[in-house]
N, C-alpha and C positions, 0 to 999 in steps of 0.2 A: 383576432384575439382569442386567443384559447383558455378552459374554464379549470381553475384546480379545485379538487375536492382535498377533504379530511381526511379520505378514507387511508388506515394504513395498508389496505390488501390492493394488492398487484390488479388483478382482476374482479372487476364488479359487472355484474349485467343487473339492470335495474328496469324492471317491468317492462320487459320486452315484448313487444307483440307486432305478428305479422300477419297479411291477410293477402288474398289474392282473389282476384273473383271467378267466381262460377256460377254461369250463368247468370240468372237475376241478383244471385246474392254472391256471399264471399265462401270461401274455406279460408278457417283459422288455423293456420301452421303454427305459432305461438302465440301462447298466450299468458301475458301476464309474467314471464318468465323471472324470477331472479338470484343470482346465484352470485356471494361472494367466496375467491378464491384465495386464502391466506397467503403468505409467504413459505415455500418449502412445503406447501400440501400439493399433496396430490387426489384429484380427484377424477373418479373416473365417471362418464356418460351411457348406460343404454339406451333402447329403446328398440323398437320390431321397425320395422318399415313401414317410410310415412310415417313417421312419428314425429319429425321434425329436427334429427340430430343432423343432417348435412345441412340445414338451415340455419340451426342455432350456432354451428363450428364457421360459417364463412358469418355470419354476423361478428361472431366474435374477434374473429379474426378482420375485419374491417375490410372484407372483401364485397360484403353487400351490408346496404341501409335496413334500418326497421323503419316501422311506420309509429312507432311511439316507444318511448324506451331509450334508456342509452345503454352505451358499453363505458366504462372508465379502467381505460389503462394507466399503471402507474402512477395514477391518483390525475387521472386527466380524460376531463367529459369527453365525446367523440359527436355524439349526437349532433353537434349543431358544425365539427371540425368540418373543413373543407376540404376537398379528396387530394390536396397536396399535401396537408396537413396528415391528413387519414396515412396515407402514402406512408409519410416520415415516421409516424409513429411504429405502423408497421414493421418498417425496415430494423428499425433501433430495438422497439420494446417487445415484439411477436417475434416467436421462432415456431415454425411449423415443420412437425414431423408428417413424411407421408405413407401412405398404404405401401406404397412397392418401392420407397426411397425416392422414386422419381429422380434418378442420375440422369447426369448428360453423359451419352454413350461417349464421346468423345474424349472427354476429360477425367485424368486421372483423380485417386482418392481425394488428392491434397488439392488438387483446381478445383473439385467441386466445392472443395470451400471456401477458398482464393477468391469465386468469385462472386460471393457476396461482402467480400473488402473492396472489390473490384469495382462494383455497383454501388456503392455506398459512399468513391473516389479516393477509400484508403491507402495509403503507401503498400506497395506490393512487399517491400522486406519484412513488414509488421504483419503482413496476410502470407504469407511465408512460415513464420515463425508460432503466429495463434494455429494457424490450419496444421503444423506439426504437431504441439502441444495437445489439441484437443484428440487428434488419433491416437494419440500414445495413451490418452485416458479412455478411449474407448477401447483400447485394445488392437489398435490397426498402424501403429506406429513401425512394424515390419510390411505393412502394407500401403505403404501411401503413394506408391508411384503406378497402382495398379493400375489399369480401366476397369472399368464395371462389368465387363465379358468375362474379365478373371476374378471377379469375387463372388462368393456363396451368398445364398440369401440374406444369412444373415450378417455376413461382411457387410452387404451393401446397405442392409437398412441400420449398422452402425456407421457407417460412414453420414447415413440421414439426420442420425442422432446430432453425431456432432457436428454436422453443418447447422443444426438448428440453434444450437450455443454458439454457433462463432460472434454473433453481434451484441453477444453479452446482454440478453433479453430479460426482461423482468417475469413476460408470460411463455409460456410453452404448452403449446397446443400439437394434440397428434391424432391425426385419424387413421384408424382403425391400424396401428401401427405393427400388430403381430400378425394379420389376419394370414399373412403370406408366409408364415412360419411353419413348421411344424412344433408339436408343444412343447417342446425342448429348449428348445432355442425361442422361442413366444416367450418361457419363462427369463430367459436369460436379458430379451431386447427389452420388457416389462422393466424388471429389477433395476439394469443400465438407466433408464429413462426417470424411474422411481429415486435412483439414489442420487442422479447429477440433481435432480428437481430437491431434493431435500437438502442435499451437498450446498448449491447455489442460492438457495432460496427461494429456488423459481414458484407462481402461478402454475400448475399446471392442469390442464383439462383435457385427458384422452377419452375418445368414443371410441368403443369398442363390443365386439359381438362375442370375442373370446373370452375364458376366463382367467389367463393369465394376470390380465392388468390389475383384475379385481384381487390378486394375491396381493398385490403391494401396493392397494390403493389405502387412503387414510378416510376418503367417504365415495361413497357409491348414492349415484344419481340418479333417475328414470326418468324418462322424457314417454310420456304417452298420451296422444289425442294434443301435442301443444302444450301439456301442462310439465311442469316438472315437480317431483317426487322426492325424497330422501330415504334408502334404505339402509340398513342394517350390518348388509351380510357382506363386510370388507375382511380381507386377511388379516389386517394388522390387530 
């Protein structure tokens, strides 16, 4: 039985906290964390190393547990869901953008998105048809029969983009999604990720070291020592 909330935002982390031991006692990776994500905002994560953003982005993303705390996606607790439960939400409501795109070398533009219709047991004419549609709004709609040997950086981390929309997600998560750019094109894959997330209305939370993101972000986060922060200094 799964738990619905109130909440109208896509994304809620609610008093997250992690811990791991050392030695006699523990390290606190988070603590206390909570962070609600509107609809159509964009928010972006820093933090230095070890500070606990690769911990707080696979929490969130429902690839690992907290030890107290939930995540609520699309107005639905996680905390107590069961990891096939975890699983399905994932698949439907989380789209995750990655660092280097993470392509399958094998499969052209449009397969790479094919096949998370594929996985999810969707009719292949309908993942056909979305996987067209969404390159032609990334800008890769003259590129889709490519393999990933033939597309530029930044082809291939649109092509990331819009696999992470194919399953029509409420959150959007991306790590460290420029860092492989040069600042050019950082601004460009930023803006793309910024305007689909405002366009669709998505949750979105990118961590990042760059400051591209922070040009079209709507709030700026800091994660340090586990705790997290709110600052100021966003483009918008």
């Amino acid at each position: 039985m799964t738990t619905q909330t109130s909440s109208t935002n896509p994304l809620v982390l609610d008093a997250l906290r992690v811990a791991v031991p050392d030695g006699e006692t523990e390290r606190v990776l988070l603590e206390r964390v909570d962070l609600a994500v509107a609809p159509g905002e964009v928010v972006v994560l820093t933090g230095g190393s070890g500070s606990g953003k690769s911990t707080l982005l696979a929490i969130t993303g429902l690839l690992r547990r907290t030890d107290s705390g939930d995540v609520v996606i699309a107005g639905e607790s996680t905390a107590k869901a069961s990891e096939k439960r975890r699983s399905a939400i994932r698949g439907s409501q989380i789209g995750i953008i990655y660092q280097s795109a993470n392509l399958i070398s094998s499969l052209t533009a449009r397969e790479q998105l094919e096949v998370v219709y594929h996985i999810a047991g969707k009719k292949r004419s309908e993942a056909r048809l979305r996987a067209a549609d969404l390159l032609e709004i990334v800008g890769l709609g003259h590129r889709m029969d490519a393999l990933p040997q033939h597309l530029s950086g930044g082809e291939r981390q649109r092509v990331g983009v819009a696999r992470s929309l194919m399953s029509n997600p409420s959150v959007l998560l991306a790590d460290e999604p420029t860092a492989s750019l040069d600042p050019s094109l950082s601004a460009d894959i930023a803006r793309l990720i910024a305007d689909e997330a405002h366009k669709r209305g998505l949750a979105a939370l990118l961590v990042t070291h760059d400051d591209a993101p922070l040009e079209v972000a709507d709030r700026h986060v800091h994660l340090e020592r586990g705790r997290l922060s709110e600052l100021a200094d966003v483009g918008n």
